[in-house]
Biopython code that builds the backbone (N, CA, C, O; Angstrom):
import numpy as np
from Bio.PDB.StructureBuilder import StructureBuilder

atoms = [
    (1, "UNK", "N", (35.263, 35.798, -14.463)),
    (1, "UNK", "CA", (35.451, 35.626, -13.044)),
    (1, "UNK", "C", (35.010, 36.916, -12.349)),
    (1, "UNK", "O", (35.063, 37.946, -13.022)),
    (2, "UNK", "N", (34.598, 36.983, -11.130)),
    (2, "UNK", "CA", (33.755, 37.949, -10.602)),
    (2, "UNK", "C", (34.518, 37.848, -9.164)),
    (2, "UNK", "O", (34.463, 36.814, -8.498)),
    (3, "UNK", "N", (35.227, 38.995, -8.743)),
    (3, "UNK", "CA", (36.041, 39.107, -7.450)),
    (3, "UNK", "C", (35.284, 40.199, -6.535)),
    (3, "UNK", "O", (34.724, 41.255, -6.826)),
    (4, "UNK", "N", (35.478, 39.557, -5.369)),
    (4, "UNK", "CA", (34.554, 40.293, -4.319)),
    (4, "UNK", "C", (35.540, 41.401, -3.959)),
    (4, "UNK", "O", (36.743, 41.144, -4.006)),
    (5, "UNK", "N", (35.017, 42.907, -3.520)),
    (5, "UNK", "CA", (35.879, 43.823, -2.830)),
    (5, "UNK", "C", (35.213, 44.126, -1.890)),
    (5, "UNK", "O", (33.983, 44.106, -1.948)),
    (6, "UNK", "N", (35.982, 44.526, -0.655)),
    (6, "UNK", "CA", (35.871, 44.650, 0.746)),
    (6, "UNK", "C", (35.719, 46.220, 0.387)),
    (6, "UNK", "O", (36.667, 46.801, -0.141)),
    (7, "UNK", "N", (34.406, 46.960, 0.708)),
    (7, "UNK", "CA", (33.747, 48.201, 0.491)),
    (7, "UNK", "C", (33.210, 48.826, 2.381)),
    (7, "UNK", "O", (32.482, 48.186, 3.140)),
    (8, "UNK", "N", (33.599, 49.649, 2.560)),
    (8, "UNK", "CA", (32.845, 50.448, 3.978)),
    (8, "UNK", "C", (31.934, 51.353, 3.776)),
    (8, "UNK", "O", (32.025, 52.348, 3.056)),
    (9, "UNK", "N", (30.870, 50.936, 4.546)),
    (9, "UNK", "CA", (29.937, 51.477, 4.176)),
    (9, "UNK", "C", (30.267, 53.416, 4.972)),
    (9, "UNK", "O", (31.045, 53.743, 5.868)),
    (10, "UNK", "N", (29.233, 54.340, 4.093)),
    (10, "UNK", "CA", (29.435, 55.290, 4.048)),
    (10, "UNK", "C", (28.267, 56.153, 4.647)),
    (10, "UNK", "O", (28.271, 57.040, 5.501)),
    (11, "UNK", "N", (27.188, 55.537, 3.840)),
    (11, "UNK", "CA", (25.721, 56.270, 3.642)),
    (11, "UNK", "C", (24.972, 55.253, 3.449)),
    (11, "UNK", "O", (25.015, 54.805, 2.303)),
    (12, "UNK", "N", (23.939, 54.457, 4.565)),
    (12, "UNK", "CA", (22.914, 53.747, 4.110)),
    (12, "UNK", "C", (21.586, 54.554, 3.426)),
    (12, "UNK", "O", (20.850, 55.421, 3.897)),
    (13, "UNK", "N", (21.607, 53.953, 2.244)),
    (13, "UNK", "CA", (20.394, 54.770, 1.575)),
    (13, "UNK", "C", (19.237, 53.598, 1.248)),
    (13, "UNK", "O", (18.771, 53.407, 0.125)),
    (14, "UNK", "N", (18.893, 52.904, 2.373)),
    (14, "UNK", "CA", (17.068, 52.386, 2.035)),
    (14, "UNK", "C", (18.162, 50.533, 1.623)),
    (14, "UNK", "O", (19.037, 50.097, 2.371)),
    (15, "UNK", "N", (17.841, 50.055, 0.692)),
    (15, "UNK", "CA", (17.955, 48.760, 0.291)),
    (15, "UNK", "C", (19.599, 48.686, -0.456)),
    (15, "UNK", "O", (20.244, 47.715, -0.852)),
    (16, "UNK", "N", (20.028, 50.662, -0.435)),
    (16, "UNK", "CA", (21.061, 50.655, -0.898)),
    (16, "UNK", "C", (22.317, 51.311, 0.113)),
    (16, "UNK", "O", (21.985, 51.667, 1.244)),
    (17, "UNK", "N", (23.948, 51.482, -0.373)),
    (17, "UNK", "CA", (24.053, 52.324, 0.292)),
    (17, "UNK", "C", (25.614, 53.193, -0.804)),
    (17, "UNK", "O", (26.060, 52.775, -1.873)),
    (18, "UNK", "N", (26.044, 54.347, -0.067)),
    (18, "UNK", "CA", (27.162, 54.412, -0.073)),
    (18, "UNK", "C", (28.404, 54.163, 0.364)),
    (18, "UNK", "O", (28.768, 54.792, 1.357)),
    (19, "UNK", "N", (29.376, 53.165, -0.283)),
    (19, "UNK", "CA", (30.440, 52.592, 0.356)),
    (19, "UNK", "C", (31.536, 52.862, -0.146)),
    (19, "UNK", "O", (31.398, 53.437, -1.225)),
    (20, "UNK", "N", (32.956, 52.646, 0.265)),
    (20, "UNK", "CA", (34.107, 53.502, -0.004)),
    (20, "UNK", "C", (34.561, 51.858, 0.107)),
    (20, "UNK", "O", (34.189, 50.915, 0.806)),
    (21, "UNK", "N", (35.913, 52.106, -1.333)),
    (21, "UNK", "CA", (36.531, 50.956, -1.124)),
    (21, "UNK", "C", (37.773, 50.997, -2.279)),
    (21, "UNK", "O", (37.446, 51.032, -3.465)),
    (22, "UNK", "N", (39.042, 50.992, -1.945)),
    (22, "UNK", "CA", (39.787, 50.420, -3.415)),
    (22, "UNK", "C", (40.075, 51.839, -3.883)),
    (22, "UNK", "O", (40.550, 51.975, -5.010)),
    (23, "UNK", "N", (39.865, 52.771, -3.228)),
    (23, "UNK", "CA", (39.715, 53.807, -3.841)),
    (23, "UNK", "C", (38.625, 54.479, -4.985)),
    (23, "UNK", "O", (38.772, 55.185, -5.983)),
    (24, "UNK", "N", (37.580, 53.934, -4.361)),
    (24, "UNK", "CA", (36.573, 53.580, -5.138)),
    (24, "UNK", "C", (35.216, 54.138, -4.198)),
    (24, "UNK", "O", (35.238, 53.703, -3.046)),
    (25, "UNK", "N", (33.803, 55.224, -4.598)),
    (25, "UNK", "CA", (32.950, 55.397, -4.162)),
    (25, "UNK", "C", (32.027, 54.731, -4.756)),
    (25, "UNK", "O", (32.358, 54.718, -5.941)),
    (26, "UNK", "N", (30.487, 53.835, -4.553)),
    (26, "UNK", "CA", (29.825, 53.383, -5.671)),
    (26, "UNK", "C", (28.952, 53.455, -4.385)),
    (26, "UNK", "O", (29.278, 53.698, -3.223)),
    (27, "UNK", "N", (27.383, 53.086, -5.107)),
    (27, "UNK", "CA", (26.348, 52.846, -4.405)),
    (27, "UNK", "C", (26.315, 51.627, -4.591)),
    (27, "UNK", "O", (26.296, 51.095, -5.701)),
    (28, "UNK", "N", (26.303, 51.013, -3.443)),
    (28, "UNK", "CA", (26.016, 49.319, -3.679)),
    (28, "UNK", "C", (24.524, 48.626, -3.335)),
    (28, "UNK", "O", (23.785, 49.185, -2.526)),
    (29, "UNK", "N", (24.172, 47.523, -3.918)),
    (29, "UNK", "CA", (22.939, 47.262, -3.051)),
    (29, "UNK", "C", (23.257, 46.833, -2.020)),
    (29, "UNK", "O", (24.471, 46.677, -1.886)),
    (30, "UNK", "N", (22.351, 46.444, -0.821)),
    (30, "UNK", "CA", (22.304, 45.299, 0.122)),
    (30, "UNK", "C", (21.400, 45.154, 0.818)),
    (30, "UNK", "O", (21.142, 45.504, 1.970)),
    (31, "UNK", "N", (20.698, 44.387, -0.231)),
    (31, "UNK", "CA", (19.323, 43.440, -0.263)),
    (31, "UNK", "C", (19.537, 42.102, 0.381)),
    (31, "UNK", "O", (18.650, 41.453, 0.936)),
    (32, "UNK", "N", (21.153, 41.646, 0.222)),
    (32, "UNK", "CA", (21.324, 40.959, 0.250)),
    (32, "UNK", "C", (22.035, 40.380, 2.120)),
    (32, "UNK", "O", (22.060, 39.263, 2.637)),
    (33, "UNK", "N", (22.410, 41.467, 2.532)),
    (33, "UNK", "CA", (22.841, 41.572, 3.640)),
    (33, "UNK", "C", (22.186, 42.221, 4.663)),
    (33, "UNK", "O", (22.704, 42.250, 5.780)),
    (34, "UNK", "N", (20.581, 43.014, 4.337)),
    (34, "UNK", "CA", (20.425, 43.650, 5.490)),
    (34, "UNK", "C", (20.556, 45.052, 5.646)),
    (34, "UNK", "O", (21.106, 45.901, 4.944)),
    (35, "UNK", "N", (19.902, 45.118, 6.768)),
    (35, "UNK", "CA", (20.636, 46.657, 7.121)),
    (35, "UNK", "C", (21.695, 47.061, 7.387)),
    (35, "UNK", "O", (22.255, 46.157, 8.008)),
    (36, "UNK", "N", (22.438, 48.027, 7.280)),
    (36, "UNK", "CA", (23.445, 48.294, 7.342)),
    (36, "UNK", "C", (23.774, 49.997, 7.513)),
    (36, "UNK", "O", (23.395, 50.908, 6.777)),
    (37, "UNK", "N", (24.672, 50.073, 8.836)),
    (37, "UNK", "CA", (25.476, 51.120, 9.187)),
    (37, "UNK", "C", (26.784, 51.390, 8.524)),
    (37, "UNK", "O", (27.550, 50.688, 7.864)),
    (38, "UNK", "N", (26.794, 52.789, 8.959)),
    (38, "UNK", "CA", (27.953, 53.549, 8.610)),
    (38, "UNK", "C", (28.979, 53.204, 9.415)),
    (38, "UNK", "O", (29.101, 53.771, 10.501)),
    (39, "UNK", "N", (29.954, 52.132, 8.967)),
    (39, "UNK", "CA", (31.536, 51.533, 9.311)),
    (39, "UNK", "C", (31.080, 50.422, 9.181)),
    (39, "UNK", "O", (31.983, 49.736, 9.660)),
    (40, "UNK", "N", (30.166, 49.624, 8.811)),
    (40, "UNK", "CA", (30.078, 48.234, 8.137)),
    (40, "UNK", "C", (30.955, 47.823, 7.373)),
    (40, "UNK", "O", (31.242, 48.901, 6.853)),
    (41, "UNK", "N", (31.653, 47.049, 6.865)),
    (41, "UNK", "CA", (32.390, 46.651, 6.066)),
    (41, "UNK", "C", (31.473, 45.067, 5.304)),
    (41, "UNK", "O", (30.961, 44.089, 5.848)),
    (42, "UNK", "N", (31.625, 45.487, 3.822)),
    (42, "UNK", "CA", (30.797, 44.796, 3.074)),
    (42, "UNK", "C", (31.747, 43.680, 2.095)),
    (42, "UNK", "O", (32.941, 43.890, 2.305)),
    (43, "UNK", "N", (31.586, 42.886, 1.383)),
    (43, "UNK", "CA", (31.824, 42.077, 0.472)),
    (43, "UNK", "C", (31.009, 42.131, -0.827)),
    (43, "UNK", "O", (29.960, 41.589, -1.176)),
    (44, "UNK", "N", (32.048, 43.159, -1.547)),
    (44, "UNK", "CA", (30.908, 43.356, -2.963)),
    (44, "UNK", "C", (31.569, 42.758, -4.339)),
    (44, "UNK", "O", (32.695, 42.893, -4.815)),
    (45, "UNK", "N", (30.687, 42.213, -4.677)),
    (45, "UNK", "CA", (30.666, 41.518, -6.022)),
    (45, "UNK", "C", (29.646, 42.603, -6.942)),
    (45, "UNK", "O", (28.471, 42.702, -6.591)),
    (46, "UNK", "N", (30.061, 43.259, -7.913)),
    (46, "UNK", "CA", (29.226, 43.724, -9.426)),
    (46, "UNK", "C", (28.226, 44.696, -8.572)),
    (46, "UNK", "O", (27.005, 44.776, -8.708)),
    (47, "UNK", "N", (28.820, 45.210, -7.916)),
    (47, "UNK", "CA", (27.793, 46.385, -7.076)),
    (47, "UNK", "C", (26.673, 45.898, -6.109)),
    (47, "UNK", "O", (25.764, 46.612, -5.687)),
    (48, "UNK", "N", (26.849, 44.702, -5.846)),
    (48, "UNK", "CA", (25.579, 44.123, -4.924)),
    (48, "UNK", "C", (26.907, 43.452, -3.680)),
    (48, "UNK", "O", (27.980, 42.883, -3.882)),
    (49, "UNK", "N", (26.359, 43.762, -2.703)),
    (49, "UNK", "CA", (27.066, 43.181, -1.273)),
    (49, "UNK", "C", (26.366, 41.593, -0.835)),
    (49, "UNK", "O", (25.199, 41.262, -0.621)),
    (50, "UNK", "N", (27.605, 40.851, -0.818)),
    (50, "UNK", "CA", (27.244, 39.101, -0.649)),
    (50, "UNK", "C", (27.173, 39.169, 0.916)),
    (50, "UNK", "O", (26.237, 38.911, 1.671)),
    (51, "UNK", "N", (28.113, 39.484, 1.103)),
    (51, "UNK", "CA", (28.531, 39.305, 2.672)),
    (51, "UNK", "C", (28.815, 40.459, 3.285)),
    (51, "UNK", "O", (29.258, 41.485, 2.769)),
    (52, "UNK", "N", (28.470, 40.199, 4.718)),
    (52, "UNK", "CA", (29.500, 40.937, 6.107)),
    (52, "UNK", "C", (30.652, 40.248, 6.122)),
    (52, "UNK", "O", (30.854, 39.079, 5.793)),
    (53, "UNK", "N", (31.689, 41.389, 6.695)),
    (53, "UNK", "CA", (33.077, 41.038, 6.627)),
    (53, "UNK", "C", (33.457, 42.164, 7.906)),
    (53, "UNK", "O", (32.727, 43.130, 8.132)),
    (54, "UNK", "N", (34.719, 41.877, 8.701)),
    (54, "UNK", "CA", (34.972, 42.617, 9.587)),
    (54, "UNK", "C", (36.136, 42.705, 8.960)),
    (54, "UNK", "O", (36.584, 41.989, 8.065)),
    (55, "UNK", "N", (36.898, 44.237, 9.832)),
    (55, "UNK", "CA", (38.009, 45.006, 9.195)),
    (55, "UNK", "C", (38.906, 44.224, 9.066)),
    (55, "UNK", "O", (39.593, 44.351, 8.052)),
    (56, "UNK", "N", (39.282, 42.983, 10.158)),
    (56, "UNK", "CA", (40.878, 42.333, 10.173)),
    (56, "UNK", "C", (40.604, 41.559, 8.125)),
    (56, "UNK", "O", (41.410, 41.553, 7.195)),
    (57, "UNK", "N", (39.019, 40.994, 8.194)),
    (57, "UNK", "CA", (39.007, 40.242, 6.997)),
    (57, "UNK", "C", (39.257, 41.138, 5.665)),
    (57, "UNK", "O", (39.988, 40.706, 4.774)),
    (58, "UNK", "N", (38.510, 42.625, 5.547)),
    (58, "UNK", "CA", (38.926, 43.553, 4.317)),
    (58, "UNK", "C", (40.553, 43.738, 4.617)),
    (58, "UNK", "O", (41.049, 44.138, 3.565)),
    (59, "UNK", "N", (41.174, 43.656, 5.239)),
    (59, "UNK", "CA", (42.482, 43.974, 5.065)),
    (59, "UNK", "C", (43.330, 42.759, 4.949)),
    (59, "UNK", "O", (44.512, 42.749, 4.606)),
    (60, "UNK", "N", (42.679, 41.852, 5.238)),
    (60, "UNK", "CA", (43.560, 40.357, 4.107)),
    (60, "UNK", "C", (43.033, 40.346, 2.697)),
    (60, "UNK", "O", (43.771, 40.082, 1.748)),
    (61, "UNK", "N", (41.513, 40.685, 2.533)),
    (61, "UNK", "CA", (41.140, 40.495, 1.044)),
    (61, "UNK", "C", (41.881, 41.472, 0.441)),
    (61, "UNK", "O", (42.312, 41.223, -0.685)),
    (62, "UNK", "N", (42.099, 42.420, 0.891)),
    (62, "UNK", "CA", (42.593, 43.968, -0.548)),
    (62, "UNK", "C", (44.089, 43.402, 0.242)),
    (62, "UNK", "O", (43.663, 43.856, 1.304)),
    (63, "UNK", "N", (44.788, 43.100, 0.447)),
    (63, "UNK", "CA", (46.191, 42.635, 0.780)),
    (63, "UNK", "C", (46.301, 41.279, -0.420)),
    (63, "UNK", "O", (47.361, 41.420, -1.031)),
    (64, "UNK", "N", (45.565, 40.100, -0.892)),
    (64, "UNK", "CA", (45.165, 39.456, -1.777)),
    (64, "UNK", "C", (44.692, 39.831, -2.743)),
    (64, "UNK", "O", (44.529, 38.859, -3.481)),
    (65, "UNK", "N", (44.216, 41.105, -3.388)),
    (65, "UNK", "CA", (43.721, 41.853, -4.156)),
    (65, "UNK", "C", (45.094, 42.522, -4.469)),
    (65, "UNK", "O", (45.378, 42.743, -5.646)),
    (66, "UNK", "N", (45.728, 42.765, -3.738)),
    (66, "UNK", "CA", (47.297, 43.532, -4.186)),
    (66, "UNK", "C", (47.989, 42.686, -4.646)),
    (66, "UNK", "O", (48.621, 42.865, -5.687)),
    (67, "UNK", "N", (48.020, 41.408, -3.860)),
    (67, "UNK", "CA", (48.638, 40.287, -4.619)),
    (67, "UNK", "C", (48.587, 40.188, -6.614)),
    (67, "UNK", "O", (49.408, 40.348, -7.517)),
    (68, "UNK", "N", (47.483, 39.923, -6.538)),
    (68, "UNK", "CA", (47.025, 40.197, -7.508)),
    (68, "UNK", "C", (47.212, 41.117, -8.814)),
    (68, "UNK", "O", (47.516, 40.846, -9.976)),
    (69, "UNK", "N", (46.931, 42.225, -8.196)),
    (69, "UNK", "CA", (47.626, 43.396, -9.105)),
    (69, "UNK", "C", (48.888, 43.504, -9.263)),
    (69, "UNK", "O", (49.105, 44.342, -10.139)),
    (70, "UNK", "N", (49.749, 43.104, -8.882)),
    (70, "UNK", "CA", (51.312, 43.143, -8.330)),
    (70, "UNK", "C", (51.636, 41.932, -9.687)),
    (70, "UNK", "O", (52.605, 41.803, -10.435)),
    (71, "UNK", "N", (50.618, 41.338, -9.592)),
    (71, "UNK", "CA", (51.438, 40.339, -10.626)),
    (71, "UNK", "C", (51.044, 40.405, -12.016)),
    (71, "UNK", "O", (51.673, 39.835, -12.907)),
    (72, "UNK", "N", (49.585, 41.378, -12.280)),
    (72, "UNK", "CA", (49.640, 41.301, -13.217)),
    (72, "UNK", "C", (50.428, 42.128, -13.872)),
    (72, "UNK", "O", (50.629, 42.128, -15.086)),
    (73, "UNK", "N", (51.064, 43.128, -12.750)),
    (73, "UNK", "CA", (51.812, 44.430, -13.276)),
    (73, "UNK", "C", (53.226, 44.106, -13.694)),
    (73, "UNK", "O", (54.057, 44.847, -14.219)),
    (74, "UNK", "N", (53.332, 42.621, -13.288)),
    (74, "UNK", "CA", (54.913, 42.305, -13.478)),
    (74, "UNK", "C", (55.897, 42.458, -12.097)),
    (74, "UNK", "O", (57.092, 42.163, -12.072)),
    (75, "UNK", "N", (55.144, 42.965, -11.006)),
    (75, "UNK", "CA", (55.717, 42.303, -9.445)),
    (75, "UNK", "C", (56.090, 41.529, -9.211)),
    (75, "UNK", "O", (55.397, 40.554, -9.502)),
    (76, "UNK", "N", (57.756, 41.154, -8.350)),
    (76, "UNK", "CA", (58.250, 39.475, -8.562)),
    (76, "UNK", "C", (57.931, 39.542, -6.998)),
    (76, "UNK", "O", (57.336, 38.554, -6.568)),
    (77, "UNK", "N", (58.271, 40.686, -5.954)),
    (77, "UNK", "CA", (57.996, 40.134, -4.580)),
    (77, "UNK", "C", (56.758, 40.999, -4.198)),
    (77, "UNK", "O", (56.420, 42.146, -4.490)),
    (78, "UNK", "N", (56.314, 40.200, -3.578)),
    (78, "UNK", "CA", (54.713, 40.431, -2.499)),
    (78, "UNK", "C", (55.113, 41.631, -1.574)),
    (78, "UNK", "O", (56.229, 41.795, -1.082)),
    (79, "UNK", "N", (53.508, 42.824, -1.344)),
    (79, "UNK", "CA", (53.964, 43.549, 0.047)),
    (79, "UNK", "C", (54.478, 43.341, 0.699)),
    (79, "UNK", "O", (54.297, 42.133, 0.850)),
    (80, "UNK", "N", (55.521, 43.835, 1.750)),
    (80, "UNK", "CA", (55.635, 43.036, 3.241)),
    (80, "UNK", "C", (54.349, 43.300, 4.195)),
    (80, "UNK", "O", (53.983, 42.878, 5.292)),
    (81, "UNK", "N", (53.875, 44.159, 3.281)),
    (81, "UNK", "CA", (52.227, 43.707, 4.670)),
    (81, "UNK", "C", (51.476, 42.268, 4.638)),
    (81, "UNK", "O", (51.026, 41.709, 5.638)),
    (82, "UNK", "N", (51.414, 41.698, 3.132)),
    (82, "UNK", "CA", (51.076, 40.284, 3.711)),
    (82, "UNK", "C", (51.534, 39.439, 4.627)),
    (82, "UNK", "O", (52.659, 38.959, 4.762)),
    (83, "UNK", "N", (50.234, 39.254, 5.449)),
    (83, "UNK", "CA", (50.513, 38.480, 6.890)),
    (83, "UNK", "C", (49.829, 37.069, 7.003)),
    (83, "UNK", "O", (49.345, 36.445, 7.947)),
    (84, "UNK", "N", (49.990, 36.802, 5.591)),
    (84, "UNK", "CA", (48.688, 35.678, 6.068)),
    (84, "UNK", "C", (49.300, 34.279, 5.255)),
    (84, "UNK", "O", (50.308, 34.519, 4.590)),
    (85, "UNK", "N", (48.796, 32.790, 5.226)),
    (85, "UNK", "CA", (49.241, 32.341, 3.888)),
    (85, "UNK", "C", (48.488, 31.848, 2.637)),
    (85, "UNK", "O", (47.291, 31.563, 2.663)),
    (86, "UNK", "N", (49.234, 31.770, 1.584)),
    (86, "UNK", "CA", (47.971, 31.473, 0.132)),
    (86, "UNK", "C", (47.404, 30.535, 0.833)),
    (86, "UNK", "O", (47.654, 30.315, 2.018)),
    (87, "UNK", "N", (46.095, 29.537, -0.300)),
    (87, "UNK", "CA", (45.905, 28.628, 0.288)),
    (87, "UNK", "C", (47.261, 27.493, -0.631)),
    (87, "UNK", "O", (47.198, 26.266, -0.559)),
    (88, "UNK", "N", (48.144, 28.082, -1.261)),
    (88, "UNK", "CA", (49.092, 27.375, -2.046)),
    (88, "UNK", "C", (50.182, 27.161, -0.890)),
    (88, "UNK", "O", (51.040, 26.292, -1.043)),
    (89, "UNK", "N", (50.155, 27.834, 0.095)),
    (89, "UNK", "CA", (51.671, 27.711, 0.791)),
    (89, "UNK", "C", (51.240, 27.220, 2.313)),
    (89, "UNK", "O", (51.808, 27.443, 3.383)),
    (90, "UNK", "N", (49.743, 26.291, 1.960)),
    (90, "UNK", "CA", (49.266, 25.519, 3.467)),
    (90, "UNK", "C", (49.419, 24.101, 3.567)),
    (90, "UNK", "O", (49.437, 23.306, 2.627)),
    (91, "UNK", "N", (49.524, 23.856, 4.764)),
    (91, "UNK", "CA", (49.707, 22.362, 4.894)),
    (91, "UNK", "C", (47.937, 21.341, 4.297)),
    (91, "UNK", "O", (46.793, 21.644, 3.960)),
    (92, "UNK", "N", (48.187, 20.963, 4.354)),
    (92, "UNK", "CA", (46.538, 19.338, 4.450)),
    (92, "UNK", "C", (46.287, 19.800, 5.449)),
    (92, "UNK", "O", (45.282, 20.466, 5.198)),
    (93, "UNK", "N", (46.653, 19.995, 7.120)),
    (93, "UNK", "CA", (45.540, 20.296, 7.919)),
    (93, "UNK", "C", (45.175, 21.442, 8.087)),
    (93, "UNK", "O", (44.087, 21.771, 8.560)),
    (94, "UNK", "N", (46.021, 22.150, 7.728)),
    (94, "UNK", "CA", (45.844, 23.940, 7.441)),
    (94, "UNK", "C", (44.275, 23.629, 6.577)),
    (94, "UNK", "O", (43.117, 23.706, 6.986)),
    (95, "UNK", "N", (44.785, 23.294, 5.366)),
    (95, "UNK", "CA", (43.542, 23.802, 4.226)),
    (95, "UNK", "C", (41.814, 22.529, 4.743)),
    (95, "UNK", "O", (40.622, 22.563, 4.435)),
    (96, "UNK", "N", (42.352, 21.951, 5.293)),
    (96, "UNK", "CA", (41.101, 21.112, 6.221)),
    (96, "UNK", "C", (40.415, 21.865, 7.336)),
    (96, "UNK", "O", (39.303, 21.513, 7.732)),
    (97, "UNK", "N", (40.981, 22.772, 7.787)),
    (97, "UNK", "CA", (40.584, 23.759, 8.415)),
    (97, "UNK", "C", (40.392, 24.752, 7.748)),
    (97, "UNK", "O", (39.527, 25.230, 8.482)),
    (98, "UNK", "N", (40.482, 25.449, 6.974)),
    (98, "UNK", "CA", (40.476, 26.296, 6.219)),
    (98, "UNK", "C", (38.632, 26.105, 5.333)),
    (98, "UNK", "O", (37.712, 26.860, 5.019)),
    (99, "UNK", "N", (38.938, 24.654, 5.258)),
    (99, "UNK", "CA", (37.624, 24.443, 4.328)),
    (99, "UNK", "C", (36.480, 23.464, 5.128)),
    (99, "UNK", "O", (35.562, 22.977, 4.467)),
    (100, "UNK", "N", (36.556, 23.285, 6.144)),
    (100, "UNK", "CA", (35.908, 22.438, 7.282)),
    (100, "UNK", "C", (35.681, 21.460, 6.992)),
    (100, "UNK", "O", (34.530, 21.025, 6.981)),
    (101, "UNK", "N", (36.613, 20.853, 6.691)),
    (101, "UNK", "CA", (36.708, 19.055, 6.645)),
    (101, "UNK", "C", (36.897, 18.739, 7.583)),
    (101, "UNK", "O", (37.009, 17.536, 7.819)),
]
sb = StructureBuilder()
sb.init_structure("model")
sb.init_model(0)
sb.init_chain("A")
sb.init_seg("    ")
for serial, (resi, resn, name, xyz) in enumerate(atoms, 1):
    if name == "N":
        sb.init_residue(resn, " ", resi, " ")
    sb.init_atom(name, np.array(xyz, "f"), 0.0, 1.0, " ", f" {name:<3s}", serial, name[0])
structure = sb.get_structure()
């Protein structure tokens, strides 16, 4: 399985750049997205950027990314910064919206 992280960009370098994320510096590509400025916020999968993402969205993904870690660490309750809901704790028209049905 291959999980996307919400990375800010740092340093555009040509087809690549430098982005900060997770606690994490890497050069990512983004061939895939374009050009890109310094405070971009990216969606990276395996060092290549899929998507644009704006800040409110990196701070639900790494808030879901904590989720995550939290449980594999043996965490029984969630941050209280999660503000959002799974797609496990949505209604039918929630997740119909959610998925544009």
């Amino acid at each position: 399985m291959c999980i996307g992280v919400p990375m800010q960009v740092i340093t555009p370098q040509g087809r690549h750049a430098l982005c900060e994320g997770r606690g994490q510096r890497r050069r990512v590509g983004v061939a895939l997205v374009g050009d890109v400025t310094p405070g971009d916020w990216l969606l990276v999968f395996l060092d290549d950027a899929r998507e644009r993402i704006d800040a409110a969205r990196a701070v639900e993904v790494n808030a879901a990314l904590d989720l995550v870690l939290g449980a594999i660490q043996g965490k029984s309750q969630p941050p209280a910064t999660v503000d959002f809901n799974l797609p496990s704790q949505m209604s039918a028209e929630q997740m119909r919206a959610l998925t544009g049905q």
